[in-house]
C-alpha positions in Angstrom: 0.0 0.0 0.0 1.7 3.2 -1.3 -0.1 6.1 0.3 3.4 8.0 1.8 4.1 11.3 0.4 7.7 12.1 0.7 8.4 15.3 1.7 12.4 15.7 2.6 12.3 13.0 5.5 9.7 9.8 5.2 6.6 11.2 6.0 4.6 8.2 7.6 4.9 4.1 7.8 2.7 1.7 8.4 4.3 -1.2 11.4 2.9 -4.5 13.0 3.1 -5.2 16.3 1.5 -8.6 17.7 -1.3 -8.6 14.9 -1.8 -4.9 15.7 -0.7 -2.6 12.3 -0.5 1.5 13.5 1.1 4.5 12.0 4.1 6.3 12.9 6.6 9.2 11.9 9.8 8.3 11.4 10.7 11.7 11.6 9.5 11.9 15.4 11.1 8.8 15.8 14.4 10.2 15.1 14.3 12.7 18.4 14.7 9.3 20.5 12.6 11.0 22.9 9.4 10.2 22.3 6.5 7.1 22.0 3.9 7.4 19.6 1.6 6.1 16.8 -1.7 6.4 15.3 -3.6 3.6 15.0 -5.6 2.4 12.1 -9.0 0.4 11.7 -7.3 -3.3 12.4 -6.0 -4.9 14.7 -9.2 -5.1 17.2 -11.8 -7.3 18.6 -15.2 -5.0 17.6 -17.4 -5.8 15.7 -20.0 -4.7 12.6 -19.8 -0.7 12.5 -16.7 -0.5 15.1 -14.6 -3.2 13.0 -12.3 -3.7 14.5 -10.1 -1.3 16.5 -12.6 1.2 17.7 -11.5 3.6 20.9 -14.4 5.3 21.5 -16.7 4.5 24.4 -19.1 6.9 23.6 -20.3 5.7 20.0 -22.3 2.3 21.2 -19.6 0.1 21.5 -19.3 -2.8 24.0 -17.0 -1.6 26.3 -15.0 -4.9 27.6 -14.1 -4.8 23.7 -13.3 -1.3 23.3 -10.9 -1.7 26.3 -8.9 -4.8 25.1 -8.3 -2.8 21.8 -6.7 -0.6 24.0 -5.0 -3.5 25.6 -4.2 -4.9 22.1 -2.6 -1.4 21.3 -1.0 -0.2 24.1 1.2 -3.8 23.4 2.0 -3.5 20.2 3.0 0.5 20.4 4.7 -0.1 24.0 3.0 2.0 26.5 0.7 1.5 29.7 -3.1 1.9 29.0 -3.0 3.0 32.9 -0.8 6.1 32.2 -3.4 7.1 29.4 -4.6 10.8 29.7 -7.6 11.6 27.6 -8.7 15.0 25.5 -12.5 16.0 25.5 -13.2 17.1 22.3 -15.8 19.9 21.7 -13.6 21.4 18.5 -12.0 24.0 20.5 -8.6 25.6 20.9 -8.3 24.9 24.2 -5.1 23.4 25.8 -5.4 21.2 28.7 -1.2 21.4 30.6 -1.2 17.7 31.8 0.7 17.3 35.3 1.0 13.7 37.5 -2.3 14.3 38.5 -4.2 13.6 35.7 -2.5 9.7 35.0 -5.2 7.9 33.8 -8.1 10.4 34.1 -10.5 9.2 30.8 -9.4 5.5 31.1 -8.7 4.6 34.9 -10.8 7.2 36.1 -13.4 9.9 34.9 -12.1 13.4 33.9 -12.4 15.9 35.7 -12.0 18.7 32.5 -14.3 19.4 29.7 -13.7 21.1 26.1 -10.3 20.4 25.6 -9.1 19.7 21.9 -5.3 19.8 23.3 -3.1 18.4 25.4 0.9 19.3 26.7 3.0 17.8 29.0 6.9 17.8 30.4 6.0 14.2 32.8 7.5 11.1 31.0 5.7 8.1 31.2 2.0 9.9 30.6 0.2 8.9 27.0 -1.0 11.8 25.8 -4.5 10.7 23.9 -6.4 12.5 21.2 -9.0 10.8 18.8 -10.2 11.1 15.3 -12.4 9.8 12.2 -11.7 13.0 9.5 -10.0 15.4 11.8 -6.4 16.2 12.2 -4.2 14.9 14.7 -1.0 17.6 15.5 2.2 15.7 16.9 4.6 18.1 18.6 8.4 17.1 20.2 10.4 19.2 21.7 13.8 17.5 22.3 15.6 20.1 24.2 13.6 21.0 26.5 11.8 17.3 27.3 8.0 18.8 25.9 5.0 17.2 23.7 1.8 18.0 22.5 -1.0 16.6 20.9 -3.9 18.5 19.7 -7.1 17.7 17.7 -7.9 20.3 14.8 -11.3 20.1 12.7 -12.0 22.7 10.6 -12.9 25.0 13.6 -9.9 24.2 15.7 -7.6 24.8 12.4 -9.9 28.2 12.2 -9.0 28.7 15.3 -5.2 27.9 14.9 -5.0 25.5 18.0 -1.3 24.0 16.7 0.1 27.1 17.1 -2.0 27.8 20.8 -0.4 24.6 21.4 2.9 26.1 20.4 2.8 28.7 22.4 1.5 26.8 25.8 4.4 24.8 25.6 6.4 27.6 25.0 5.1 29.3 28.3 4.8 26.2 30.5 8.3 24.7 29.4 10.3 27.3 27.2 10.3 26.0 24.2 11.4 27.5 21.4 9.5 26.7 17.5 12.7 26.4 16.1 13.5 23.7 18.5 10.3 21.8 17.7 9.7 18.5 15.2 5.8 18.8 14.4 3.7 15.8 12.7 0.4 16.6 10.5 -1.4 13.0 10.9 -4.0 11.6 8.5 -7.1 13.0 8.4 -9.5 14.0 5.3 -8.3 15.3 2.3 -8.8 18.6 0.3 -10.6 16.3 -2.4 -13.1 14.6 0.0 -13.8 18.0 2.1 -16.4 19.7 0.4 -17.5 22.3 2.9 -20.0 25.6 2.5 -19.0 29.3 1.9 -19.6 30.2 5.9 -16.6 27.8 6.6 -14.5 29.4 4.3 -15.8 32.8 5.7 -13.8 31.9 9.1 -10.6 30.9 7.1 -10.7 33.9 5.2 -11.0 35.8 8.6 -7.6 33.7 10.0 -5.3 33.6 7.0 -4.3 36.5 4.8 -5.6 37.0 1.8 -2.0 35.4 -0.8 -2.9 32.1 1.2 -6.7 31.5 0.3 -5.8 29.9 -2.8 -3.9 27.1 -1.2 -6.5 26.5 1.4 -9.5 26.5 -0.3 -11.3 26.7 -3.7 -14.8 27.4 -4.8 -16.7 24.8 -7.2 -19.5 25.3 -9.2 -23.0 25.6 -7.2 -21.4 27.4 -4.2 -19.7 24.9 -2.6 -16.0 24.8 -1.7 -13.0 22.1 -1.3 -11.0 22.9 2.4 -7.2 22.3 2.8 -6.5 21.3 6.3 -3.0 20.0 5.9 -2.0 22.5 4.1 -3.3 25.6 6.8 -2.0 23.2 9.8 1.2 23.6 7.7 0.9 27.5 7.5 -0.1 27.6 10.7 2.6 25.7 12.0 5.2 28.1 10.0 3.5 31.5 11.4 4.1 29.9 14.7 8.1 29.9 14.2 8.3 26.5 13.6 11.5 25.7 10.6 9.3 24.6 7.7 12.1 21.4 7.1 10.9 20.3 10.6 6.9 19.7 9.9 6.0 16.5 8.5 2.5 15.8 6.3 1.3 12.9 5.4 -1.0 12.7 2.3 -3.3 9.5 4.1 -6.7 10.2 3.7 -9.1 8.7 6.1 -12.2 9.0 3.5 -9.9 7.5 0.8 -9.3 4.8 2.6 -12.4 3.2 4.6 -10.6 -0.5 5.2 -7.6 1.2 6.5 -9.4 4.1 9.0 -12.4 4.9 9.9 -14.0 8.1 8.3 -17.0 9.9 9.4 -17.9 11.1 6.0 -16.8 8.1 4.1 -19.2 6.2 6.7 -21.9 8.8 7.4 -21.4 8.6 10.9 -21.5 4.8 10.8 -17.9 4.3 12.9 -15.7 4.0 15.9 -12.9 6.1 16.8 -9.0 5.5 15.9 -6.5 7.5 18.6 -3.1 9.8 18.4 -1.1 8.8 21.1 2.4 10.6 22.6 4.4 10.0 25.2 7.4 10.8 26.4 9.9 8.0 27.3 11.0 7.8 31.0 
């Protein structure tokens, strides 16, 4: 399966860990100080519309299933489902600063935070968890100063520019510097599958200048327009200081590819959840 666009370091590759396939960045890899992955479809023990590696206990799965995929995955990508720290996704910029206290909080215990698309932390050993069927997963390593985020970004958190709030949390919480930081744009839908309406494009006209509309978004016959998310997570990215050689984009389309990820669109609605996870090593 060719779906890796090469963009001056491998962007993504597909593993296999104990029957469990997942995604990862090489490019993250390389700062030897982080875990991470995204996971794919397969690999899990749901079943019909959650086939097979579903995360989500909110969507109607059965939940003794939906907690051995995380078993199953926390195996195969080597980390402890019990250090897991969940997001609480309303499509928000908000950034949730994850201390000692919060180990666990969405797995092994309830949260105790609501409306938070983002997460940063400075503890090793906590999973930072984010979760996705179209939207974009933001990986962010800072290597010097011992930092990661993870943030989810639909069209209104990419409106909203929540990679670089994310930036500039861990920035004030950790002192890191953009130039310092190896960002990952993860797979989500693409430009040719995300047909959105003109009052979308309204709000990206309202964030981005005027020379970057073109590569954002274009209008079709009827009204209707086509939305760039990688490629404003990428601008965004850049206006937020990070070196432009040090964000990595994958082209992998979650509604191009329904047997490989689930895809709200592709599905209409008909899905489970696949996860972003982060951590950095002890």
């Amino acid at each position: 399966m060719n779906f890796i666009r090469k963009k001056g370091m491998t962007a993504m590759e597909i593993v296999e860990r104990e029957g469990v396939p997942f995604l990862v960045f090489p490019g993250l890899d390389e700062t030897k100080a982080v875990v991470h992955g995204f996971s794919t479809r397969m690999g899990g023990v749901s079943r019909g519309i959650f086939s097979s590696m579903n995360l989500s206990f909110s969507r109607g799965d059965e939940e003794e299933h939906v907690r051995e995929n995380y078993a199953r995955l926390g195996r195969a990508m080597g980390f402890d489902c019990r250090n897991l720290v969940f997001s609480d996704q309303t499509h928000t910029a908000n950034i949730r600063v994850v201390t000692e206290a919060d180990r666990g909080k969405g797995f092994v215990s309830q949260k105790d935070y609501t409306d938070i698309d983002g997460l940063v932390t400075n503890v090793p050993g906590l999973v930072l968890a984010t979760f996705y069927a179209d939207c974009v997963p933001l990986f962010l390593v800072d290597p010097v100063h011992r930092a990661v985020g993870l943030s989810h970004s639909g069209w209104k958190g990419t409106a909203g520019k929540i990679g670089k709030r994310t930036v500039e949390i861990m920035g004030e919480r950790y002192g890191t510097r953009p130039e310092d930081l190896r960002a990952a744009i993860g797979p989500s839908i693409c430009q040719d599958c995300y047909e959105v309406s003109e009052d979308v494009t309204e709000q990206f006209r309202a964030a981005f200048e005027e020379k970057y509309w073109k590569e954002i978004f274009y209008r079709k016959p009827g009204g209707k327009y086509q939305l760039n998310l990688w490629r404003a997570n990428e601008l965004i990215f850049r206006e937020a200081g990070l070196l432009p050689e040090q964000i990595i984009t994958t082209d992998l389309c979650t509604c191009c590819n329904p047997g490989l990820l689930f895809s709200h669109r592709a599905s209409r609605g008909k899905r489970g959840n696949m996860g972003a996870f982060l951590m950095l090593k002890e």
